[in-house]
LODREN-57733 format. One record per residue (C-alpha): residue number from 1; residue in one letter; z, y, x. Coordinates in nm, 2 decimals, decimal comma. Layout:
BEGIN
REC    n  res      c3      c2      c1
REC  NUM    a       Z       Y       X
...
***
This chain:
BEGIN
REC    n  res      c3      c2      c1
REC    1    x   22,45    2,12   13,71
REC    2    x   22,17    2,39   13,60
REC    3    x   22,37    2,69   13,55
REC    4    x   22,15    2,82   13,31
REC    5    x   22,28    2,51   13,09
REC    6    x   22,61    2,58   13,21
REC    7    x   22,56    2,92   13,04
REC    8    x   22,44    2,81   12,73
REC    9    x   22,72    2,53   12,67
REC   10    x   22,99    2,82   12,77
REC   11    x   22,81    3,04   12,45
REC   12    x   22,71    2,77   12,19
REC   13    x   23,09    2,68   12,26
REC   14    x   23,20    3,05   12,17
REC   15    x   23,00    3,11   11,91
REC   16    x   23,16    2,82   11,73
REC   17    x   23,50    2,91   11,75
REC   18    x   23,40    3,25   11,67
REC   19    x   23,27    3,11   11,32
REC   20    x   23,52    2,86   11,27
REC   21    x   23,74    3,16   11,31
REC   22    x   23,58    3,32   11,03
REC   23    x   23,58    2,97   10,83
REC   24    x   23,23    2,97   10,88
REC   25    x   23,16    2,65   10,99
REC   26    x   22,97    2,66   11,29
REC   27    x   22,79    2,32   11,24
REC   28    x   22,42    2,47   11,26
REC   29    x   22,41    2,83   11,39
REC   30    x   22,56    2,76   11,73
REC   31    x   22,24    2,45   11,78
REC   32    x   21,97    2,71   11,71
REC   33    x   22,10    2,93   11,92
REC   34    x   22,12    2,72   12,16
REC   35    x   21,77    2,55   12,16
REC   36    x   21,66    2,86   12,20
REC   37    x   21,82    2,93   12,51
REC   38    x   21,81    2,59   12,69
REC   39    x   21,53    2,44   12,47
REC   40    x   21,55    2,09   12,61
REC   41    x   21,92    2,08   12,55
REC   42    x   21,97    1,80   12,29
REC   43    x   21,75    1,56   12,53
REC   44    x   22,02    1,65   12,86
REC   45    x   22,30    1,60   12,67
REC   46    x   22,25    1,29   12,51
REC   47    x   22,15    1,11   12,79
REC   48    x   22,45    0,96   12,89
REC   49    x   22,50    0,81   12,48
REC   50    x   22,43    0,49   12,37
REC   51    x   22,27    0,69   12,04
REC   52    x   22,33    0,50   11,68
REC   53    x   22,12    0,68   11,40
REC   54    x   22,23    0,65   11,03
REC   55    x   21,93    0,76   10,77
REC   56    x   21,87    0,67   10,43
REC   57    x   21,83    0,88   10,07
REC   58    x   22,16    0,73    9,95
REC   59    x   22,51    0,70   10,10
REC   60    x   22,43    0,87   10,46
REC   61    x   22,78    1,02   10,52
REC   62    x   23,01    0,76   10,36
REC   63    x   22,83    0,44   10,56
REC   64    x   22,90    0,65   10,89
REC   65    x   23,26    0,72   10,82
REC   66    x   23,24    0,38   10,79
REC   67    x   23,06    0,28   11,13
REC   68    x   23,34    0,58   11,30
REC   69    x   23,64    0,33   11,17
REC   70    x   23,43    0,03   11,31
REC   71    x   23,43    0,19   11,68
REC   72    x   23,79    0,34   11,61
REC   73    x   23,86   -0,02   11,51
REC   74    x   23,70   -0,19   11,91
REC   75    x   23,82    0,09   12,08
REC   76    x   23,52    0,29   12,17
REC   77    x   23,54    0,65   12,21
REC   78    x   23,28    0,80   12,01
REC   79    x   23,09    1,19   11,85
REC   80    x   22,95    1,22   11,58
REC   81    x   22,85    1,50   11,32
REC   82    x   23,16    1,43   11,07
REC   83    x   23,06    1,75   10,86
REC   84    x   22,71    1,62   10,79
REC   85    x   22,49    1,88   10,94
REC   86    x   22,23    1,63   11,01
REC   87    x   21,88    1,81   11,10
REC   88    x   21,83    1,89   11,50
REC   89    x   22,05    2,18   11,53
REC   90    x   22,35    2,05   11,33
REC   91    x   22,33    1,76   11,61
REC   92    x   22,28    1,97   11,91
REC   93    x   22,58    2,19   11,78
REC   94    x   22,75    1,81   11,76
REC   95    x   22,72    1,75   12,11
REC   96    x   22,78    2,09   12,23
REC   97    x   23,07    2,08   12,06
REC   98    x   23,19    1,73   12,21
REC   99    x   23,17    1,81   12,63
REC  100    x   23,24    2,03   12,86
REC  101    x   23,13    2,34   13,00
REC  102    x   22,98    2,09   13,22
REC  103    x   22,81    1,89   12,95
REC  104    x   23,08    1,58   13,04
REC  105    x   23,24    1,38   12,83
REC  106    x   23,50    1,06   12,79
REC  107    x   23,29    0,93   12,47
REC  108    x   22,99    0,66   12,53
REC  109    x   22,83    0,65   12,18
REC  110    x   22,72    0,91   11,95
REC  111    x   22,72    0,84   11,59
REC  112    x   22,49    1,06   11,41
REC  113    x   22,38    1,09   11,05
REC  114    x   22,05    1,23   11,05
REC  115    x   21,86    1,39   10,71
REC  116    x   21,56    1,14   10,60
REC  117    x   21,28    1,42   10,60
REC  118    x   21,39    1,51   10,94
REC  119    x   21,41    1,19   11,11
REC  120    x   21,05    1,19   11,21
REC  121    x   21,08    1,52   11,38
REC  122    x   21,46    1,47   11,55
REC  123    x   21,27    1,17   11,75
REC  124    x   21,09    1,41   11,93
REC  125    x   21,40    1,48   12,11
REC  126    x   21,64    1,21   12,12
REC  127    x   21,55    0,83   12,00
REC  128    x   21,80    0,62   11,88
REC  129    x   21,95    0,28   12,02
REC  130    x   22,01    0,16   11,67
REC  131    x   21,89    0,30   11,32
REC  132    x   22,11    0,21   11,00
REC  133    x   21,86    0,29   10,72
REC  134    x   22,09    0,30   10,39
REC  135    x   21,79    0,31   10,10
REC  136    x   21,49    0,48    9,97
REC  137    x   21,56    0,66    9,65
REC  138    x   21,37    0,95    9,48
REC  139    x   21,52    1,26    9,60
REC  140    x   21,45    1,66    9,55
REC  141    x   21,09    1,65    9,51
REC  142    x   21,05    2,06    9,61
REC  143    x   21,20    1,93    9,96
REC  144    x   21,16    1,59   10,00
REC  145    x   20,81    1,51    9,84
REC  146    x   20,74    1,19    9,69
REC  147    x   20,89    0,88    9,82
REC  148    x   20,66    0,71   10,03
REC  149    x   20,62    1,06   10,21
REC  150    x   20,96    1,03   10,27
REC  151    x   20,89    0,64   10,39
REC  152    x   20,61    0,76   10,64
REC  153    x   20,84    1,02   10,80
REC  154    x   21,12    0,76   10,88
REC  155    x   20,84    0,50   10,92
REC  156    x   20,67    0,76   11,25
REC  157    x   21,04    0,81   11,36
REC  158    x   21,09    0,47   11,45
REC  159    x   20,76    0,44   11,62
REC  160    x   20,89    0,71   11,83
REC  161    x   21,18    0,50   11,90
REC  162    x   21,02    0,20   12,09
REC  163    x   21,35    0,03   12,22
REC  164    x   21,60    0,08   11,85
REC  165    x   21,71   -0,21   11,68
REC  166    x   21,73   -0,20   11,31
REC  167    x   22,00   -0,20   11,03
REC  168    x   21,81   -0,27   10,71
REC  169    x   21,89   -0,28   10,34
REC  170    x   21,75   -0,64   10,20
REC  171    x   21,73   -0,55    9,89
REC  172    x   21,53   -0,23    9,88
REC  173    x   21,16   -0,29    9,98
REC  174    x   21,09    0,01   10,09
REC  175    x   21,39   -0,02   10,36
REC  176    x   21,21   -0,41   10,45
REC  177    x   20,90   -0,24   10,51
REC  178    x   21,00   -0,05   10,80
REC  179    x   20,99   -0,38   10,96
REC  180    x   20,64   -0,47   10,88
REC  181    x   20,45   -0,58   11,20
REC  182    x   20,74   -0,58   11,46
REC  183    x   20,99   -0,80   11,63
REC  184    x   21,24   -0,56   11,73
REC  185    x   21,61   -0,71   11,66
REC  186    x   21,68   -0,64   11,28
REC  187    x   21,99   -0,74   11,09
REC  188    x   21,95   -0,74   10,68
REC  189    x   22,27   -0,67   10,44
REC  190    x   22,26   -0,71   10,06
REC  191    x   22,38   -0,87    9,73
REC  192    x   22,31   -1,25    9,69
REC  193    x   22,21   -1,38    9,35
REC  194    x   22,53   -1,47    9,21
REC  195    x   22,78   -1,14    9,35
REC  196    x   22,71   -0,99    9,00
REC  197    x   22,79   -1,09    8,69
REC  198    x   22,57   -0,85    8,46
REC  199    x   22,24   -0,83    8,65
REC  200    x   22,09   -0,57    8,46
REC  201    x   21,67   -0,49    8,49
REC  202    x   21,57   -0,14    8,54
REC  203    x   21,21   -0,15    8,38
REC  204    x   21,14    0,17    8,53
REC  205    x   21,24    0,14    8,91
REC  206    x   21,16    0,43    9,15
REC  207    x   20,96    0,15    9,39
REC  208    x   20,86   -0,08    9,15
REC  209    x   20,48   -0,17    9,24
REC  210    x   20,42   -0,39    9,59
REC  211    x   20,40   -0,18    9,91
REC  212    x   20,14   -0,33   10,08
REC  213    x   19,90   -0,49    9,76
REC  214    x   20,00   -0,24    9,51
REC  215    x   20,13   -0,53    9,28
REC  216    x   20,44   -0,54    9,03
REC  217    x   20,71   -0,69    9,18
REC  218    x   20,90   -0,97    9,02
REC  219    x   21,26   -0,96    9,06
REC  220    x   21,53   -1,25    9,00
REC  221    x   21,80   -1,01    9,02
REC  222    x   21,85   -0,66    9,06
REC  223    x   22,16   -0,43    9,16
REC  224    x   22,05   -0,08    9,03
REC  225    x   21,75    0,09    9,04
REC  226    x   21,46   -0,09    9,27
REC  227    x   21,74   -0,30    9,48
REC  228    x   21,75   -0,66    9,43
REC  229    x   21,57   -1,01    9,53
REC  230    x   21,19   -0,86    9,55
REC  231    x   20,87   -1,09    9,50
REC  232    x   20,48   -0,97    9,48
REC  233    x   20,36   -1,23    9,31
REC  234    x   19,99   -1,18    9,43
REC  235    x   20,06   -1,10    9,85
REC  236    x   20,36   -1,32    9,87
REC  237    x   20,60   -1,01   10,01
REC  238    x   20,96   -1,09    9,94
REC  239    x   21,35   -0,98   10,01
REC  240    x   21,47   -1,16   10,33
REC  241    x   21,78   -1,32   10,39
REC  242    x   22,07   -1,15   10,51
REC  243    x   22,30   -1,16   10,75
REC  244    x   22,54   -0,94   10,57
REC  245    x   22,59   -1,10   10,20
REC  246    x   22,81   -0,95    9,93
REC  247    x   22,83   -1,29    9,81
REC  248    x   23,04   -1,19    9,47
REC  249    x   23,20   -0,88    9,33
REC  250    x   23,58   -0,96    9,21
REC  251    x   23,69   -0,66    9,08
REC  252    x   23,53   -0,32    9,01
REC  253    x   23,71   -0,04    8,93
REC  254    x   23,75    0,32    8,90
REC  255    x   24,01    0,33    9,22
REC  256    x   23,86    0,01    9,49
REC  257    x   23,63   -0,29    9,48
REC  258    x   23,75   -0,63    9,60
REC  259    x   23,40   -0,87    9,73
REC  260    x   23,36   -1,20    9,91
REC  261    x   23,13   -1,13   10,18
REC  262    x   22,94   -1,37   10,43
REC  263    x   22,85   -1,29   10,82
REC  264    x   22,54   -1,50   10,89
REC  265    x   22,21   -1,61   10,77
REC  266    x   22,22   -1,62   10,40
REC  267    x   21,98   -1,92   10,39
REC  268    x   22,28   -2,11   10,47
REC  269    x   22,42   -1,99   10,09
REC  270    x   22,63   -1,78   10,29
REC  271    x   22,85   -2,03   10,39
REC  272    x   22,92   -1,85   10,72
REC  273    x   23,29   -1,66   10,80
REC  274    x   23,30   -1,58   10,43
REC  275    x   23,56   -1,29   10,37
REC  276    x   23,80   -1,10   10,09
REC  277    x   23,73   -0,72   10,13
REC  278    x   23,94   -0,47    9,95
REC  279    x   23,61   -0,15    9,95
REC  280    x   23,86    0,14    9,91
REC  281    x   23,60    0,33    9,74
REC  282    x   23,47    0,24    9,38
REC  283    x   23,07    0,14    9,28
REC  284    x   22,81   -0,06    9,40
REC  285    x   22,67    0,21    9,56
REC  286    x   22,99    0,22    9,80
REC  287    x   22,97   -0,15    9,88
REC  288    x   22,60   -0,12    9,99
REC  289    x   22,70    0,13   10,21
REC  290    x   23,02   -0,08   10,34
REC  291    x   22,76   -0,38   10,42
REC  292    x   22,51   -0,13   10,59
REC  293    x   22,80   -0,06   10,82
REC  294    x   22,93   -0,39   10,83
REC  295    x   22,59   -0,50   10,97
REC  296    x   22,61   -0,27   11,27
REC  297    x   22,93   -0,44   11,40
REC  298    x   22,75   -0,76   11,33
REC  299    x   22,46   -0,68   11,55
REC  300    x   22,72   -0,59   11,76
REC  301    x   22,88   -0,85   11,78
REC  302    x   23,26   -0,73   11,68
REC  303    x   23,53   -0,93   11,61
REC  304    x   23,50   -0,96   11,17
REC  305    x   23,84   -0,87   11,13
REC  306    x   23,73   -0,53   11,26
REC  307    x   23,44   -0,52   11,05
REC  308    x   23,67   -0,59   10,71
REC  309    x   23,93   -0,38   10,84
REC  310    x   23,70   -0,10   10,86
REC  311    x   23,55   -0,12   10,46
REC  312    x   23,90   -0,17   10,37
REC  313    x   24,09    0,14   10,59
REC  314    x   23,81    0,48   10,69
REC  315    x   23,87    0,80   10,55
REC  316    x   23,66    0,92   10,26
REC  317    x   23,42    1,20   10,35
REC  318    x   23,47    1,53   10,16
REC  319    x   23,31    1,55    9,87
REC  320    x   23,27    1,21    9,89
REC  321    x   23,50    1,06    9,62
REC  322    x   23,73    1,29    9,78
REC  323    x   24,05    1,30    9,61
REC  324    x   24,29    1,57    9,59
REC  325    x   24,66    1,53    9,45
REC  326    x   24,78    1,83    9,21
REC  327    x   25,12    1,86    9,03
REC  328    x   25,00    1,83    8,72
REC  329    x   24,64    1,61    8,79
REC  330    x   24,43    1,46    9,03
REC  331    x   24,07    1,60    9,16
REC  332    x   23,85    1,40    9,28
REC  333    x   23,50    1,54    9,43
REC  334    x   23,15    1,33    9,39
REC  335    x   22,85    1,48    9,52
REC  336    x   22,56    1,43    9,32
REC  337    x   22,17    1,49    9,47
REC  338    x   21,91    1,28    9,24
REC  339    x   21,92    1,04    8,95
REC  340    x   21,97    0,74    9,07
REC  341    x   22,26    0,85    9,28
REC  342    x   22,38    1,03    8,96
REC  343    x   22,36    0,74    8,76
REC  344    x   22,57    0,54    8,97
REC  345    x   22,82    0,79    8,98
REC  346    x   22,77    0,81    8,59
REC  347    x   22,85    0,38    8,53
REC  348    x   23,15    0,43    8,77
REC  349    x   23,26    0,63    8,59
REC  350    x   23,28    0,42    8,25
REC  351    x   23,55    0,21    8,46
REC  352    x   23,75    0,48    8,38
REC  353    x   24,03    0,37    8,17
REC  354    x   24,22    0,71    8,08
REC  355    x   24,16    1,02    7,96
REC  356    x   24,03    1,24    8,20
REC  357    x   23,75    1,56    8,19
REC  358    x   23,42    1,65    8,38
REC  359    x   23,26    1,88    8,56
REC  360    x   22,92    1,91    8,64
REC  361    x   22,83    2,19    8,89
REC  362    x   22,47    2,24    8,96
REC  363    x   22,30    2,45    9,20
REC  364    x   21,86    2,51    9,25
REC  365    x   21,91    2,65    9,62
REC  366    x   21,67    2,48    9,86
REC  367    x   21,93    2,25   10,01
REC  368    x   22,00    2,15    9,59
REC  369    x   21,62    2,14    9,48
REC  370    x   21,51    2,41    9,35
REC  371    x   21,33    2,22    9,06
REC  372    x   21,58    2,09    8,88
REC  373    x   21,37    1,89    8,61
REC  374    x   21,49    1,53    8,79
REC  375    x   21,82    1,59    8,60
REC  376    x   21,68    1,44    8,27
REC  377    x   21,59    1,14    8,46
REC  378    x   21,96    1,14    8,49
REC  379    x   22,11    0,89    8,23
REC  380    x   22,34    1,10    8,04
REC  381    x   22,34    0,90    7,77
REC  382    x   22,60    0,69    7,94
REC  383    x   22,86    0,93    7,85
REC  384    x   22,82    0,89    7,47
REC  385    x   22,99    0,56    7,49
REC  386    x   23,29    0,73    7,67
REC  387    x   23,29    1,08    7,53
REC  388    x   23,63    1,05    7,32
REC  389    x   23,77    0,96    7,67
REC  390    x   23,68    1,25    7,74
REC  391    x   23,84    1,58    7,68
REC  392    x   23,61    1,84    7,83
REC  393    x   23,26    1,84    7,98
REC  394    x   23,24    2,17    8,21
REC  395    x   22,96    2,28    8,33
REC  396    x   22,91    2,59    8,60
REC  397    x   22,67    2,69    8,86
REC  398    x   22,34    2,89    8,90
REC  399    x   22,18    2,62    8,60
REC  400    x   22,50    2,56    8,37
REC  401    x   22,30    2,65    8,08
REC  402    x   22,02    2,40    8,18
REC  403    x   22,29    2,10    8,18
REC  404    x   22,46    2,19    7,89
REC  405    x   22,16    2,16    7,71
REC  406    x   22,07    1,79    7,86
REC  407    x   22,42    1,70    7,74
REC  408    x   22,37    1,81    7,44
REC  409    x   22,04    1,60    7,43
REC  410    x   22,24    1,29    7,57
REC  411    x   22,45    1,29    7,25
REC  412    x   22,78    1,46    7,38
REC  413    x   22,93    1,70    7,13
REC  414    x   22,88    2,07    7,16
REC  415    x   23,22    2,16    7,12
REC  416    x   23,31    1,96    7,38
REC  417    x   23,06    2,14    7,63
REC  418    x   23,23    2,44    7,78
REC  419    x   22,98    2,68    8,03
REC  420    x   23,19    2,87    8,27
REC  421    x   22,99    3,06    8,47
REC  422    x   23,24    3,12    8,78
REC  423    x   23,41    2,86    8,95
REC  424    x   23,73    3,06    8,98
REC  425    x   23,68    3,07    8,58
REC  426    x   23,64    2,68    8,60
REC  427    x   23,96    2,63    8,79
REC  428    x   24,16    2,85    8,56
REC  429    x   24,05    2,66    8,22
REC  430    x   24,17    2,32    8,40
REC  431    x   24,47    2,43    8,51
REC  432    x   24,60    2,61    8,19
REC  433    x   24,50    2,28    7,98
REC  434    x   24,82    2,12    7,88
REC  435    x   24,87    1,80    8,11
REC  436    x   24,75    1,53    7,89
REC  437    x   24,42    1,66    7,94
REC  438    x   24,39    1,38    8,24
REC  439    x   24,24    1,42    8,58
REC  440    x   23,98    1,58    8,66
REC  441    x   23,63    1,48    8,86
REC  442    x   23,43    1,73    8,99
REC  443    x   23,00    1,62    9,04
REC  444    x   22,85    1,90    9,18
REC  445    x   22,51    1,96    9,42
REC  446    x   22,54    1,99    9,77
REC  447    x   22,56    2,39    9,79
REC  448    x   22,82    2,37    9,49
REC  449    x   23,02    2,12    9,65
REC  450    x   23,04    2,34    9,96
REC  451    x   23,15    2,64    9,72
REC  452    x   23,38    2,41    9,52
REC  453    x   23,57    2,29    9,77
REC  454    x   23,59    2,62    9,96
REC  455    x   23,79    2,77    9,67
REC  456    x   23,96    2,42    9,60
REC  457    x   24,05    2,43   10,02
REC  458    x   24,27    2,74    9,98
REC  459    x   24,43    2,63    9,67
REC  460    x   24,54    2,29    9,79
REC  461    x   24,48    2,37   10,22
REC  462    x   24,21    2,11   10,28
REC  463    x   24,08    2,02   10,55
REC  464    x   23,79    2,21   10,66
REC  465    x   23,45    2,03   10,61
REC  466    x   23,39    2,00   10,93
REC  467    x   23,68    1,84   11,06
***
């Protein structure tokens, strides 16, 4: 073993206790560090691993949680980057972190999520056996750019990646794409035709014009946003089936989702191992990312009742529908990044059958978007139907004012928008309302859930994020 690595595992490992001891985190600082010092680090480390890859602008976190309970679940000893610090040196820090001073370890798979914009440049150093790509939304337009710049980056990682098999969502043409012109091993989840009652048509889709011919697409159904059964009607490009089918939806509510999914090709009208799932997360959203997880232990070929035992058992992610139990109410925590995210958050929501209040929390620090215009492409409007549900509407954060003002747009009442500039201010006007004013959800930005849930940590003793 290279001493020189020696020394820079026996440091990177310091240096994260050190933070951790100062409830820092230690997810990031410890990777730079260490690049710097044993710049082909990441490469050495990893190449014992059997590397899986999770990417996607939607649902990154939760559909690797998921994946973790699928290995838990066969038995395989796994890493992976539970805290979510997915660019290069939140994943060196991940390995680091998970072997010896002598860079061994008992685990044979590492499970990574890994940020969209950065994909492209984290296959420079490490390539990935298997990619789970979740979606292709519109995203923070300051960081990200526009979508299909966001497409190309994930499109020039996988050409890095000669040897990866694929995990693609069916339904978003953007995600089909990124197997244009290649017969790698792919396996397709997704919603058949019938698994929704109220298929409802988003005129205004973020990918709503043919990738390759520039054509509108024709859609016989659609899930939310751009997802849904796909046609050009002038090049002939068109959603494949699946091999992971949500084949109906049986119940959808604020608390679980209960579907009938298939395992095998859906051109057989899924007639293949069809299964009950209880999803112990609510929303569509939640069973996409359920399927995109399911279809890894399809491809690998996992017994199914590990599969469904998997969408029905893995811990929530923090700030991921992350629920905390009070004496008085529950908190639950749902991070918000863009608008069609928000909006699925938004119709879960409307399941909500008692009284309960909001708080939106928004941040414009670079990991939030700084330009914050994308949240009046947020459909607020949604609310109005439910606002008498709904006791208060708090907003907080660096751009409080700025989302009070879309609410009041949206058609909430003023007196029922309440700005509290501090989150320790925040926590004090929940707690002192009398009881009946009902639970409490929290949809904040990624740098306000982190603050959020730092405060709401020591009240309640959380977990730490990372853990």
């Amino acid at each position: 073993m290279n001493p020189r690595l020696i020394f820079t595992i026996i440091i990177s490992k310091f240096l994260i206790i050190l933070l951790r001891v100062f409830k820092r985190g230690g997810t990031t600082l410890p990777g730079k560090i260490a690049s710097k010092m044993y710049p082909n680090i990441i490469r050495v480390l990893s190449a014992d691993f059997k590397i899986i890859m999770v990417t996607g602008t939607n649902g990154k976190t939760t559909t690797t949680r998921i994946i973790g309970k699928t290995l838990d679940e066969n038995n395989i000893i796994y890493i992976t980057n539970k805290s979510g610090a997915n660019l290069v040196s939140g994943i060196i820090t991940t390995f680091i972190n998970s072997v010896d001073m002598f860079g061994k370890t008992k685990a044979s798979v590492a499970l990574l999520e890994v940020d969209e914009a950065a994909f492209g440049i984290i296959t420079d150093h490490i390539q990935p056996d298997i990619l789970v790509v979740t979606n292709f939304f519109r995203d923070q337009l300051d960081r990200f750019g526009e979508l299909y710049s966001t497409l190309n980056k994930v499109m020039i990682g996988i050409k890095k990646s000669p040897k990866a098999k694929l995990i693609l969502n069916a339904d978003d043409s953007l995600c089909v794409s990124l197997a244009h012109g290649t017969d790698r091993d792919i396996v397709y989840f997704g919603f058949s035709q019938y698994a929704l009652n109220d298929n409802k048509t988003d005129k205004n889709p973020d990918a709503a014009f043919c990738i390759h011919c520039k054509t509108r697409y024709d859609y016989s159904y659609q899930t939310y946003g751009h997802l849904g059964a796909f046609c050009c009607p002038n090049c002939g490009y068109s959603r494949p089936d699946s091999q992971v089918t949500c084949l109906s939806v049986d119940n959808l509510n604020s608390a679980y989702s209960d579907i009938l999914v298939s395992f095998g090709d859906s051109n057989n009208d899924g007639e293949i191992n069809p299964c009950n799932v209880r999803i112990n997360l609510p929303g569509i959203y939640n069973i996409y990312n359920a399927l995109a997880a399911a279809a890894l232990g399809y491809m690998l070929d996992f017994p199914v009742g590990t599969l469904t035992g998997a969408m029905s058992n893995f811990e929530h992610g923090f700030g991921r529908m992350e629920t905390i139990k009070t004496k008085n109410k529950t908190i639950k925590i749902i991070l918000v990044k863009n608008p069609s995210g928000f909006n699925q958050v938004l119709t879960y929501l409307l399941t909500e059958e008692q009284k309960f209040q909001i708080s939106f929390i928004v941040n414009d620090k670079s990991a939030d978007g700084i330009d914050i215009s994308w949240l009046w492409d947020v459909d607020f409007e949604k609310l109005e139907k439910i606002q008498n549900n709904i006791d208060h509407f708090y907003v907080t954060g660096a751009r409080a004012e700025d989302v009070a003002v879309r609410l009041k747009y949206a058609g909430i009442y003023s007196d029922k928008i309440v700005i509290a500039k501090a989150y320790s201010e925040l926590l004090n006007k929940v707690f002192n309302e009398p009881e009946k004013a009902g639970d409490l959800y929290i949809l904040p930005t990624y740098t306000a859930m982190l603050e959020i849930r730092a405060l709401l940590r020591k009240k309640f003793r959380l977990k730490e994020f990372w853990k």
